[in-house]
N, CA, C and O of each residue as an XYZ file, in Angstrom:
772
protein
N     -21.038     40.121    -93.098
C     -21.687     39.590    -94.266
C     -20.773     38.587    -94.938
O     -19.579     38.517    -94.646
N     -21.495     37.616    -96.070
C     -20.838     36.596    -96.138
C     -21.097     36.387    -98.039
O     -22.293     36.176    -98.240
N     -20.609     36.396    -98.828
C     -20.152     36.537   -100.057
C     -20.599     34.668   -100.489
O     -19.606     33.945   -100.422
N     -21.674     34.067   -100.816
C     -21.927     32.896   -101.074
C     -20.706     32.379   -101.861
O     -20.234     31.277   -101.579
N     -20.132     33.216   -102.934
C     -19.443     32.397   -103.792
C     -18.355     31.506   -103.215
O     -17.926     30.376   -103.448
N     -17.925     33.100   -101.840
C     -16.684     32.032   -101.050
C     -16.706     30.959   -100.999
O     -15.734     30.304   -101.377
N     -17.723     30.433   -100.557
C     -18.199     29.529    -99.648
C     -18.067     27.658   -100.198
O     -18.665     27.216   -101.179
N     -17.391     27.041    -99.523
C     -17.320     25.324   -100.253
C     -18.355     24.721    -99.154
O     -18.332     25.109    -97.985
N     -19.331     23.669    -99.663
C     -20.245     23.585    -98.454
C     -19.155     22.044    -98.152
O     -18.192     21.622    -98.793
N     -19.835     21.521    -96.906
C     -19.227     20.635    -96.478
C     -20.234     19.478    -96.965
O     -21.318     19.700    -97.505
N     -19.553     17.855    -96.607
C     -21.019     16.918    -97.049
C     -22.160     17.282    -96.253
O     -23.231     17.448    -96.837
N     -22.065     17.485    -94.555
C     -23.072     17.708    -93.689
C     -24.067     18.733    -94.686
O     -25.225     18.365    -94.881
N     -23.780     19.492    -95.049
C     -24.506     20.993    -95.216
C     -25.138     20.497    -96.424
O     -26.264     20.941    -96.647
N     -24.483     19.394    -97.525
C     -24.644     19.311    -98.984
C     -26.197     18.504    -98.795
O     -27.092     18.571    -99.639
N     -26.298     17.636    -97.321
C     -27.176     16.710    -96.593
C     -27.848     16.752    -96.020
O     -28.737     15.906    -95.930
N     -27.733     17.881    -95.278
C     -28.856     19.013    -94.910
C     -29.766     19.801    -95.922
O     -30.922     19.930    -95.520
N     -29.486     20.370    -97.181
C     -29.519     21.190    -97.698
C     -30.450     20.424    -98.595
O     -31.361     21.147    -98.999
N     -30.512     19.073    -99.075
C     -30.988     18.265   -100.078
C     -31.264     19.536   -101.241
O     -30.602     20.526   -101.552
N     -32.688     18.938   -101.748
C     -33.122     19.814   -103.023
C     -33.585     21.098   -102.978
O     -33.743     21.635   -104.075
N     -33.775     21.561   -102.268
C     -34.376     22.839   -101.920
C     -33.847     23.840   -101.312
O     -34.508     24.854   -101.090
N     -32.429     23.704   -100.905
C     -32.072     24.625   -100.588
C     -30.425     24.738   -100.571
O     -29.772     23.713   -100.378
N     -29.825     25.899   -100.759
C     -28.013     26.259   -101.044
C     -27.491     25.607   -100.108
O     -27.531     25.988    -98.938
N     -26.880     24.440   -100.533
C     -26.103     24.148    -99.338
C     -24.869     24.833    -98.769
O     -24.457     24.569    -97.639
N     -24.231     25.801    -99.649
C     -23.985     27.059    -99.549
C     -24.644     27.533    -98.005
O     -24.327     27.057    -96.915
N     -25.220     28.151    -98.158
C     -26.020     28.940    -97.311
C     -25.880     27.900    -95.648
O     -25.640     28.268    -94.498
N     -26.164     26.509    -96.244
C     -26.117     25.644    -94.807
C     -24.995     25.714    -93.957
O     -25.050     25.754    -92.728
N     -23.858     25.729    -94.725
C     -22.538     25.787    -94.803
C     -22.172     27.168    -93.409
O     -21.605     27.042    -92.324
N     -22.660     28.142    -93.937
C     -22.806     29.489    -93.333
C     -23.347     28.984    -91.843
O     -22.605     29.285    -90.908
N     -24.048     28.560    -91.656
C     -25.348     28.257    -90.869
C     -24.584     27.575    -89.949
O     -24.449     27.853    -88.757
N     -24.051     26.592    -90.617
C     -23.173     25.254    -89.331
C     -22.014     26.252    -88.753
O     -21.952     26.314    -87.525
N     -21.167     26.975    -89.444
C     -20.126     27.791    -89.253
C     -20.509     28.621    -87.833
O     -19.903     28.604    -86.762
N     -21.707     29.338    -88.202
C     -21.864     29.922    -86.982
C     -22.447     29.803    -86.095
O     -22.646     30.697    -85.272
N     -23.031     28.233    -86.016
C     -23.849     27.851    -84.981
C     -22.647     27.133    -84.046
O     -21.698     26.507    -84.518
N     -22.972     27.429    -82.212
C     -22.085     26.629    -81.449
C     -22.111     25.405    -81.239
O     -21.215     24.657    -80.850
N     -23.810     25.080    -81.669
C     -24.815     23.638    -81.362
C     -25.889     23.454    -82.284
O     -26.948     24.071    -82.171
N     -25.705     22.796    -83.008
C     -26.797     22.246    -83.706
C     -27.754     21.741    -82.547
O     -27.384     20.835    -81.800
N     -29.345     22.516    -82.376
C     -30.279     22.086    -81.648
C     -31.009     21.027    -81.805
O     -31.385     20.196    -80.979
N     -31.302     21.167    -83.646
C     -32.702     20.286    -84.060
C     -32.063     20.675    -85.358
O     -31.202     21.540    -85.518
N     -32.846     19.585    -86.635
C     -32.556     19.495    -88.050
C     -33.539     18.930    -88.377
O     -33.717     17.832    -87.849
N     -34.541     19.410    -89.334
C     -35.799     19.342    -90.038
C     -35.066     19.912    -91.594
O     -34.878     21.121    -91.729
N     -34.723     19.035    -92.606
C     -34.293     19.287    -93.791
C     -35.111     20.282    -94.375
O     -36.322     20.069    -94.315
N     -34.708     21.371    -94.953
C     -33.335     22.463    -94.663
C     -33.043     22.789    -93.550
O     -31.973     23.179    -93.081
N     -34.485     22.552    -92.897
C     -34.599     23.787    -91.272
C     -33.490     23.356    -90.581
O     -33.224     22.154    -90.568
N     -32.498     24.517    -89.748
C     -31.545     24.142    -88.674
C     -31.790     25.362    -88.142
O     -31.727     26.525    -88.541
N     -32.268     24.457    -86.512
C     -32.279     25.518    -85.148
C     -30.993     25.235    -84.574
O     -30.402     24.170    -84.399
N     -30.698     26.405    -84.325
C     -28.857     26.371    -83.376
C     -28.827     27.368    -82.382
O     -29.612     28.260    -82.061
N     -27.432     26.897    -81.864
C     -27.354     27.837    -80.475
C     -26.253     28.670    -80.833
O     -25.205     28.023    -80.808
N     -26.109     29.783    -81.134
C     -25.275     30.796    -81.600
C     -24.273     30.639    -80.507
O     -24.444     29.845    -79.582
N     -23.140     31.467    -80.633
C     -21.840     31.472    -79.778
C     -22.566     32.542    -78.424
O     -22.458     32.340    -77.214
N     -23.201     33.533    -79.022
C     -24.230     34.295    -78.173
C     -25.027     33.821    -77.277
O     -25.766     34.496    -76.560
N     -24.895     32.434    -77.274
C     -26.641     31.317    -76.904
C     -27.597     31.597    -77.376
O     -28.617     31.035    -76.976
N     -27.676     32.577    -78.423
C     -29.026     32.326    -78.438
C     -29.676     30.950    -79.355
O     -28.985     30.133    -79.963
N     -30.903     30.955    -79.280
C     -31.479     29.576    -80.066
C     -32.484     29.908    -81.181
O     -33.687     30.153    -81.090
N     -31.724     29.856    -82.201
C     -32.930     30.674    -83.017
C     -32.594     30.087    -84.730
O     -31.545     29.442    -84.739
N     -32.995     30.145    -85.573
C     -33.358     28.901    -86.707
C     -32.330     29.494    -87.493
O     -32.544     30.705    -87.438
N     -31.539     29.325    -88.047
C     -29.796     29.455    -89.241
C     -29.659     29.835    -88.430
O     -30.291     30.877    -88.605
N     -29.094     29.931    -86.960
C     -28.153     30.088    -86.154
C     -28.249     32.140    -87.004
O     -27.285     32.710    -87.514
N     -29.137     32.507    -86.915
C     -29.353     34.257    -87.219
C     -28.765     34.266    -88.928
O     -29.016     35.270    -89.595
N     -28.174     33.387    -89.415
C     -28.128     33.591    -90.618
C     -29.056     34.213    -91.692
O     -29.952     33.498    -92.139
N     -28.942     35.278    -92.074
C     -29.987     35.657    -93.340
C     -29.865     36.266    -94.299
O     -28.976     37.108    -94.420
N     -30.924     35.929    -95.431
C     -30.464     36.273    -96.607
C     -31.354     37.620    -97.131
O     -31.341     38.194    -98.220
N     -31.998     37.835    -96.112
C     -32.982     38.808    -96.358
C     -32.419     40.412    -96.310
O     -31.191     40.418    -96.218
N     -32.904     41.525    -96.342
C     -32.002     42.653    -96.311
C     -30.668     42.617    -96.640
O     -29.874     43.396    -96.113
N     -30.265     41.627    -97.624
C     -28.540     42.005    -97.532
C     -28.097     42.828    -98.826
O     -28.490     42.664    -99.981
N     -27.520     43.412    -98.518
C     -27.182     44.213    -99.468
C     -26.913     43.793   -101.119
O     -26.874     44.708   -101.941
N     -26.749     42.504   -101.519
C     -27.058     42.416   -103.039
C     -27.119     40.877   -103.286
O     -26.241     40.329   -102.619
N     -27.901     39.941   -104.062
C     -27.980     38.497   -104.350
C     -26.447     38.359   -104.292
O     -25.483     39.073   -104.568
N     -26.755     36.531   -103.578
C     -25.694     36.589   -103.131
C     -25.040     36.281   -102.095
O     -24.338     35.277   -101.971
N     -25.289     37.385   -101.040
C     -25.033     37.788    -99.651
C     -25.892     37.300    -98.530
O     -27.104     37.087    -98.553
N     -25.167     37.180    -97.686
C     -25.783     36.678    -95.802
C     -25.489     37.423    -95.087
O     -24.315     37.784    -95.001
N     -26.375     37.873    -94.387
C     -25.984     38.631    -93.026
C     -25.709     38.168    -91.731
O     -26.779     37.906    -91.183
N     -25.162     38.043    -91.313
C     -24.529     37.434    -89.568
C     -24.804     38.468    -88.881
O     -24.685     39.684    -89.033
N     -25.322     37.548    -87.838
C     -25.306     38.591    -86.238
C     -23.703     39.374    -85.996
O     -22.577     39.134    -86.431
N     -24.159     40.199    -85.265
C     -22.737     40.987    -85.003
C     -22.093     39.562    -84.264
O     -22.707     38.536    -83.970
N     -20.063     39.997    -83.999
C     -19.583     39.450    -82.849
C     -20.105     39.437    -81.615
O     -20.603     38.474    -81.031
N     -19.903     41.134    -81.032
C     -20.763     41.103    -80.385
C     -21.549     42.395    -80.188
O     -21.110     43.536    -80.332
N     -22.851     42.012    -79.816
C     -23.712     42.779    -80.126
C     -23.798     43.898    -78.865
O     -24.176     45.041    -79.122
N     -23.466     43.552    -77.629
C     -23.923     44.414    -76.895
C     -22.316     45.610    -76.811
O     -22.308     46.699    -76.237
N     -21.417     45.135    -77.371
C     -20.595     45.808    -77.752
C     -20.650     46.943    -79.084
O     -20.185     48.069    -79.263
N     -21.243     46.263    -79.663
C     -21.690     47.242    -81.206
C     -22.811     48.158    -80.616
O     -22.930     49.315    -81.020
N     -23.780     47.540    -79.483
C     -24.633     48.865    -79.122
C     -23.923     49.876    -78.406
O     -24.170     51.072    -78.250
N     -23.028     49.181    -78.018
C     -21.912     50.276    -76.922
C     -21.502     51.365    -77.593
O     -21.759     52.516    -77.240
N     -20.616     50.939    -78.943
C     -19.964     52.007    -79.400
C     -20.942     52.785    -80.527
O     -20.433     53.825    -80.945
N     -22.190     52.473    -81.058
C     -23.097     53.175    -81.609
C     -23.604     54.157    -80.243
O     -23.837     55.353    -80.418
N     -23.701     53.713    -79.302
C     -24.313     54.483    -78.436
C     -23.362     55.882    -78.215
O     -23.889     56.994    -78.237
N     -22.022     55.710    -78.018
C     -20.860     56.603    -77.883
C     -20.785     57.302    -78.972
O     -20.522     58.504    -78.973
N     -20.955     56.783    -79.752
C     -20.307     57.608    -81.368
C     -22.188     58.686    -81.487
O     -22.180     59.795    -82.021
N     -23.164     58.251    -81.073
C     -24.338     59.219    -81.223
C     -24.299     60.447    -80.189
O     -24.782     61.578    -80.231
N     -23.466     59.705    -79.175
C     -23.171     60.918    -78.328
C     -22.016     62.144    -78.626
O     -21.957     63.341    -78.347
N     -21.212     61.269    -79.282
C     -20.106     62.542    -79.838
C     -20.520     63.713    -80.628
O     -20.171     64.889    -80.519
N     -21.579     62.983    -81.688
C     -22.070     63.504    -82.663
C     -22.823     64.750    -82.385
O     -22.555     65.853    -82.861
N     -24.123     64.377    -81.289
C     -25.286     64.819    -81.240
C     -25.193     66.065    -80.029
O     -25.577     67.232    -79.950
N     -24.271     64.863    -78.931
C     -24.274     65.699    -77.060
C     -25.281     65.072    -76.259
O     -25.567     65.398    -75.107
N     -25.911     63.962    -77.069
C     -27.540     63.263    -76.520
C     -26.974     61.911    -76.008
O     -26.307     61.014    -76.525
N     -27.451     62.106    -74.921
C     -27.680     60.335    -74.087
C     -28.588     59.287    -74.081
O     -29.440     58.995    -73.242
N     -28.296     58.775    -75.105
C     -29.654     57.730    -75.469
C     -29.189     56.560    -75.160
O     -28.032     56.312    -74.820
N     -30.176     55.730    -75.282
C     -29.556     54.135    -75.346
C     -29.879     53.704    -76.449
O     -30.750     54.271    -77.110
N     -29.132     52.417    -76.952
C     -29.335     52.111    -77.842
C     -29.411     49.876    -78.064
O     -28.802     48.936    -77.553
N     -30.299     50.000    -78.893
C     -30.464     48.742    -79.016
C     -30.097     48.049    -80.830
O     -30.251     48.668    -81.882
N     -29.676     46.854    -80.681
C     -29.526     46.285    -81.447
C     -30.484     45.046    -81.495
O     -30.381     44.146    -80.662
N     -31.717     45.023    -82.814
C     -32.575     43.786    -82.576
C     -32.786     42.874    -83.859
O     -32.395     43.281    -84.953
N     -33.341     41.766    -83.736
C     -33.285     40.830    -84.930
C     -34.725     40.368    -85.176
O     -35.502     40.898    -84.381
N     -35.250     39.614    -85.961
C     -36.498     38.899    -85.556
C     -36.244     37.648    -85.667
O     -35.405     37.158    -86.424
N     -37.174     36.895    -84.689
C     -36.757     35.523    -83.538
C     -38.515     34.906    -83.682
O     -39.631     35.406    -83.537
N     -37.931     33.479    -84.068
C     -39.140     32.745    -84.492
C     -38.947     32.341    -82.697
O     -37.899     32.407    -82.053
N     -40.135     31.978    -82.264
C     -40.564     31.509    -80.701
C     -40.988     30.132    -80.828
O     -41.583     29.714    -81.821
N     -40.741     29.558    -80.013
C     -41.447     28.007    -79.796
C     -42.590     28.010    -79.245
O     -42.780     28.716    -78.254
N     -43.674     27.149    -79.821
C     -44.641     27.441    -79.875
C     -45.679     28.224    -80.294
O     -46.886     28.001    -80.199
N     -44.958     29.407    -80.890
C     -46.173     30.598    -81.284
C     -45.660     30.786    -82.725
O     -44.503     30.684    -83.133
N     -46.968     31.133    -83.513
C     -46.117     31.396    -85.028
C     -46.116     32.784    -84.957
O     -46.537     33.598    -84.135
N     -45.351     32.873    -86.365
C     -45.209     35.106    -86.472
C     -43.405     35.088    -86.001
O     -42.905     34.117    -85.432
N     -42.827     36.011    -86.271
C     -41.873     36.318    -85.307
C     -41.796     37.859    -84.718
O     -42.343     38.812    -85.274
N     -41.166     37.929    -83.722
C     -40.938     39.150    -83.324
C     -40.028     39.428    -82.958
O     -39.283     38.523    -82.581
N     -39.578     40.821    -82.865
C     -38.289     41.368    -82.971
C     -37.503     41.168    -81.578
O     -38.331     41.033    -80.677
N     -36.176     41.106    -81.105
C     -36.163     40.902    -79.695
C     -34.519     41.529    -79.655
O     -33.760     41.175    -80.556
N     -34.067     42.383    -78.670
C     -32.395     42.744    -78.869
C     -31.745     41.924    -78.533
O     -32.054     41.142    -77.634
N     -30.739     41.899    -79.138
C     -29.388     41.064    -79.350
C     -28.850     41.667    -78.744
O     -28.342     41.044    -77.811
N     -28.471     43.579    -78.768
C     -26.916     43.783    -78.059
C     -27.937     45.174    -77.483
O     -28.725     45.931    -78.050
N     -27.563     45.065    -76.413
C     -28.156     46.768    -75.717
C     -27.010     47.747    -74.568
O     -26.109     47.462    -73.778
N     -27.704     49.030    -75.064
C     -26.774     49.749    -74.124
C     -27.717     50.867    -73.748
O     -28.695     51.377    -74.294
N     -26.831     51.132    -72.202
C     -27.655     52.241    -71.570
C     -29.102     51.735    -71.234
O     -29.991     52.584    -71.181
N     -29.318     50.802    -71.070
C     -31.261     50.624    -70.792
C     -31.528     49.391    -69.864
O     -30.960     48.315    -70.051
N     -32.189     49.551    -69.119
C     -32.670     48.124    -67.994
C     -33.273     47.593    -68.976
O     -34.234     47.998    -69.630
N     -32.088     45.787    -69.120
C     -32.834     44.932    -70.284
C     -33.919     44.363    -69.362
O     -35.034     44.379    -69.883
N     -33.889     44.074    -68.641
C     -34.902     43.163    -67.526
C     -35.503     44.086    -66.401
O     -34.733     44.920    -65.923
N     -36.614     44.037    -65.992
C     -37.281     44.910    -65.064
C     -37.879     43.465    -63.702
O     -39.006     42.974    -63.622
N     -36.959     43.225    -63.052
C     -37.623     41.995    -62.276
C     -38.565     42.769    -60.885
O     -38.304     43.663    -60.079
N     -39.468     42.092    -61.077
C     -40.819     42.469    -60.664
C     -40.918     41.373    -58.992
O     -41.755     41.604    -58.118
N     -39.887     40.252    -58.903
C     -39.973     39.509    -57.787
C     -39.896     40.024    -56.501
O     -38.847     40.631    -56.288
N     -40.931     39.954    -55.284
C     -41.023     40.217    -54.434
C     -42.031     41.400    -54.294
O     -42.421     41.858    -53.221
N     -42.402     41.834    -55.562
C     -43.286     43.451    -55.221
C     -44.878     42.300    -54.888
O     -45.041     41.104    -54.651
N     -45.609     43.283    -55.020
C     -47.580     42.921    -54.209
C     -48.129     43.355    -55.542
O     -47.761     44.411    -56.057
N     -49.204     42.370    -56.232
C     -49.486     43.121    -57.448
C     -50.741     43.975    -56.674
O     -50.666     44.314    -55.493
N     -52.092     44.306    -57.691
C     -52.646     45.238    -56.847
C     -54.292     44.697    -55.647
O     -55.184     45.310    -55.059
N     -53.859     43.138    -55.848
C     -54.643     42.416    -54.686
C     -53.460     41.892    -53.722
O     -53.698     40.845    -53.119
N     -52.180     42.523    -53.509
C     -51.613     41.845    -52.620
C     -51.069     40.571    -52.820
O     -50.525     40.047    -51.848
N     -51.114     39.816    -54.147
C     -50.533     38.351    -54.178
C     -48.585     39.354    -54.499
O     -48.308     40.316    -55.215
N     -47.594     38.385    -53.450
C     -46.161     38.408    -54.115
C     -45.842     37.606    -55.255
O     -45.987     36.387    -55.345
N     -45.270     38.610    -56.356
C     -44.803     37.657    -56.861
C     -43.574     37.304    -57.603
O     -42.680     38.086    -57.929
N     -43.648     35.799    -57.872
C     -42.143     34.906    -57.212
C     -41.210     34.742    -58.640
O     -40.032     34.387    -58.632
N     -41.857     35.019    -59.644
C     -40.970     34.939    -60.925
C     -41.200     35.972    -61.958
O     -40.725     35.936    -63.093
N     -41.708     36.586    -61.639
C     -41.698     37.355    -62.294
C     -40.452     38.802    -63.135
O     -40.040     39.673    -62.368
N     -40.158     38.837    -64.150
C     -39.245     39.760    -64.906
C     -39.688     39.627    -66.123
O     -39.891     38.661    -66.857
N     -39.854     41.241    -66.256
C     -39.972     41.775    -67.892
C     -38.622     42.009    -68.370
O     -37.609     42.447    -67.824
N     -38.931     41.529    -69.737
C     -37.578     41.687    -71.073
C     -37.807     42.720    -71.484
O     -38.083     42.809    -72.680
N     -37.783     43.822    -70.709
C     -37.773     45.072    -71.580
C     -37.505     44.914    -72.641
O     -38.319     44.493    -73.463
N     -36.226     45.225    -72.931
C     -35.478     45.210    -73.646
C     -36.426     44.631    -75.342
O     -36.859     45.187    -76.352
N     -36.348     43.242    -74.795
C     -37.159     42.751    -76.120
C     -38.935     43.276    -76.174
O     -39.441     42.950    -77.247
N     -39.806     43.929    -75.323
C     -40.678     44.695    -75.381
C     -40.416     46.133    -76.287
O     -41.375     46.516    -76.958
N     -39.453     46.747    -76.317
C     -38.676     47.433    -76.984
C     -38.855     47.301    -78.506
O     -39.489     47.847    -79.408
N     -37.731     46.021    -78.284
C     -37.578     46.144    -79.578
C     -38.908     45.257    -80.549
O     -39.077     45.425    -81.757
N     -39.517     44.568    -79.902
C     -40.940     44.814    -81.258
C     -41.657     45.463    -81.332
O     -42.274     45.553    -82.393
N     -42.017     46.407    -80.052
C     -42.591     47.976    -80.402
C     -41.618     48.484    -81.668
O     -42.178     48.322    -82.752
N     -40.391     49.016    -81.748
C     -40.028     49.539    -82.538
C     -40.296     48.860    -84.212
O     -40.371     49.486    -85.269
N     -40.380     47.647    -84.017
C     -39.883     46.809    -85.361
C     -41.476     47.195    -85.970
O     -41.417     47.186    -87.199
N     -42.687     47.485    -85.545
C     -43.924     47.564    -85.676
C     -43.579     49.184    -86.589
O     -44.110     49.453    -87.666
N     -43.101     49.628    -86.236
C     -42.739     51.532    -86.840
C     -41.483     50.821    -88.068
O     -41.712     50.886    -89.276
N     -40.709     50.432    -87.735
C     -39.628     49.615    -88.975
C     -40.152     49.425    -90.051
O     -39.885     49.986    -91.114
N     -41.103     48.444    -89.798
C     -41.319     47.577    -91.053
C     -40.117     45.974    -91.779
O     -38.943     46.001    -92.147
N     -40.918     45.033    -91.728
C     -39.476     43.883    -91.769
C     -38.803     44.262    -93.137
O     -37.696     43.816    -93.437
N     -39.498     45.082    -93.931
C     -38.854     45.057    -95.786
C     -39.152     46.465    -96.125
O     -39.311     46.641    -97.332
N     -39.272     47.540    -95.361
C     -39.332     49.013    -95.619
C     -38.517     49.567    -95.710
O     -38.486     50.644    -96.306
N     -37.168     48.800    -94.917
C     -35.573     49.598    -95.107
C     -35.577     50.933    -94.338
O     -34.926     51.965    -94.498
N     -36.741     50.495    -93.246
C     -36.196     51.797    -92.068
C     -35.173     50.926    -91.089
O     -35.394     49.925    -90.408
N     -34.069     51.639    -91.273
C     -33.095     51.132    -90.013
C     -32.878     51.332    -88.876
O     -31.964     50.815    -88.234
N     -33.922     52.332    -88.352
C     -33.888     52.767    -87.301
C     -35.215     53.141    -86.836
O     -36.178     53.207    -87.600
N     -35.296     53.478    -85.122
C     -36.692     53.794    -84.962
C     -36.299     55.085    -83.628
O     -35.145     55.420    -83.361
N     -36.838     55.330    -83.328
C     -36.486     56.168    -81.918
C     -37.763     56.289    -81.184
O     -38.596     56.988    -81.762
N     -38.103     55.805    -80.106
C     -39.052     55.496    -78.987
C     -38.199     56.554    -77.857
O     -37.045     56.597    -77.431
N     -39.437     57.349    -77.645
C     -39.466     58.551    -76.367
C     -40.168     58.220    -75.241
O     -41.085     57.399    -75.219
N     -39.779     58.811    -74.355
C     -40.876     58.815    -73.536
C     -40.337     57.804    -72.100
O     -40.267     58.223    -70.944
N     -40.052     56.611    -72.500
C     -39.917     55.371    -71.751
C     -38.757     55.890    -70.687
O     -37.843     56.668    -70.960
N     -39.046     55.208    -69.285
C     -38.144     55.188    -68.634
C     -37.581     53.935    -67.844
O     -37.808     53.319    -66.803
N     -36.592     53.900    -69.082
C     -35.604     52.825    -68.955
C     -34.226     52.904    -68.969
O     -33.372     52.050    -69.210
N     -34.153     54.036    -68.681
C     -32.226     53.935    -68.152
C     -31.783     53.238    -67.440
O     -32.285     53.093    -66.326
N     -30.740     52.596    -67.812
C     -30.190     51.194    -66.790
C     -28.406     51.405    -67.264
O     -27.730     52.404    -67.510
N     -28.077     49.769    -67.230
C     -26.719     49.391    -67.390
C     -26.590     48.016    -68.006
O     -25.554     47.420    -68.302
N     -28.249     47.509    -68.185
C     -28.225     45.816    -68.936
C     -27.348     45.861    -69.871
O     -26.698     46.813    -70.305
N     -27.373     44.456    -70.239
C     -26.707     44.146    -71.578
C     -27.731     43.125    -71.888
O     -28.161     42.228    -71.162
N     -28.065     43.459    -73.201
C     -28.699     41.959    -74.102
C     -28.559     40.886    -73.813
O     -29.442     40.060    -74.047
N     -27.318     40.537    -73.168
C     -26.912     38.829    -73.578
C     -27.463     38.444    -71.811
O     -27.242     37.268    -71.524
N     -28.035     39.171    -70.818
C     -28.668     39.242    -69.699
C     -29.880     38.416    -69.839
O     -30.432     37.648    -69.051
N     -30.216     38.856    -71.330
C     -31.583     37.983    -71.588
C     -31.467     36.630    -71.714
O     -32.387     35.818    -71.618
N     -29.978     36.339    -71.994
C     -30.429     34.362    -72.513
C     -30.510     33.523    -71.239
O     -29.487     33.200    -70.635
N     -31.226     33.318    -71.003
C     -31.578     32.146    -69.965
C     -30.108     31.094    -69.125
O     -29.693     30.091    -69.706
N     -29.778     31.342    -68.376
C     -28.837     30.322    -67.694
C     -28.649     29.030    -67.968
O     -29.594     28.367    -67.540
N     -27.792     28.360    -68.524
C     -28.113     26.666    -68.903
C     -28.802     25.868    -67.680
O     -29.629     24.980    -67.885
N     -28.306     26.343    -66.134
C     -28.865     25.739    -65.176
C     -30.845     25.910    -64.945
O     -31.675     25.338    -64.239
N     -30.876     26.693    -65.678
C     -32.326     27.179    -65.352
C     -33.241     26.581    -66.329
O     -34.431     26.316    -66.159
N     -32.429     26.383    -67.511
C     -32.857     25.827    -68.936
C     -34.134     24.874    -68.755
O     -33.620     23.842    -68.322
N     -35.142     24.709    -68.822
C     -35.583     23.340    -68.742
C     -35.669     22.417    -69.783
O     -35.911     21.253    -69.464
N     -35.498     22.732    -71.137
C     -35.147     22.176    -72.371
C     -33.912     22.085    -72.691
O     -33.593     21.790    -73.843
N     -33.265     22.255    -72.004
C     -31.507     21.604    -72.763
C     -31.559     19.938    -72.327
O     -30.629     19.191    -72.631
């Protein structure tokens, strides 16, 4: 989390930020983005150190604990699911997996939905290439994001402003060894970079 007052914005951010919005806050935004993607004054889409591509580079001001404050994506996330996952096991004796998720505006579609950032213990991807669906066509690209199937099932039981922090989904069988960051797309594969 990030304490606004710290914060000195730079000219970029003061220029970004025009009338409508903390340039403060922009400031935050450039800091933790690796790549500025796109800039629509205030709007900034970036590519996190994570890759991911998603609008304040995950910066937010929403849920944070008091005016004021920003929340940042973890360092790293599939590491923070790691040791939440360990520390529930010390606790409990239970082998769960565990996910860490955010909500992620999509290109092209409005709404957002929730998608993990850091996972442990769970097949993030279920690749489906080479099986027969049930007329016999193979097929050639196919992989589910678990993982992010997951996590907006859960975010649906959450609530985005209910202040449930947690959800627990039974049943599923998805024990694996993914990691979240499995999900970001390869730069070589990219077709928009």
């Amino acid at each position: 989390m990030v304490e606004l007052a710290t914060i000195e914005p730079s000219a970029e951010a003061i220029e970004i930020a025009g009338d409508d919005e903390d340039p403060r806050r922009i400031e935050v935004i450039l800091r933790e983005a690796a790549r500025v993607v796109r800039v629509r004054p205030p709007l900034v889409i970036a590519e996190t150190t994570h890759g991911f591509i998603c609008a304040s580079a995950g910066v937010d001001s929403s849920n944070a604990p008091a005016p004021g404050m920003l929340v940042l994506l973890p360092v790293d996330p599939d590491a923070s699911a790691g040791r939440i996952r360990e520390r529930l096991r010390e606790l409990t004796g239970k082998n769960v997996a565990v996910l860490i998720t955010d909500s992620f505006g999509r290109p092209w579609r409005q709404g957002t939905i929730d998608v993990a950032l850091g996972a442990s213990g769970l097949e993030v991807m279920r690749d489906l290439r080479g099986t027969r669906d049930s007329v016999g066509y193979e097929l050639h690209a196919t992989q589910i994001a678990v993982a992010d199937e997951i996590a907006s099932a859960a975010e649906l039981v959450m609530g985005k402003v209910d202040g449930i922090p947690a959800a627990i989904l039974r049943g599923l069988e998805v024990a694996g060894d993914g990691l979240a960051h499995d999900l970001v797309i390869p730069e070589e594969r990219d077709l928009f970079r």
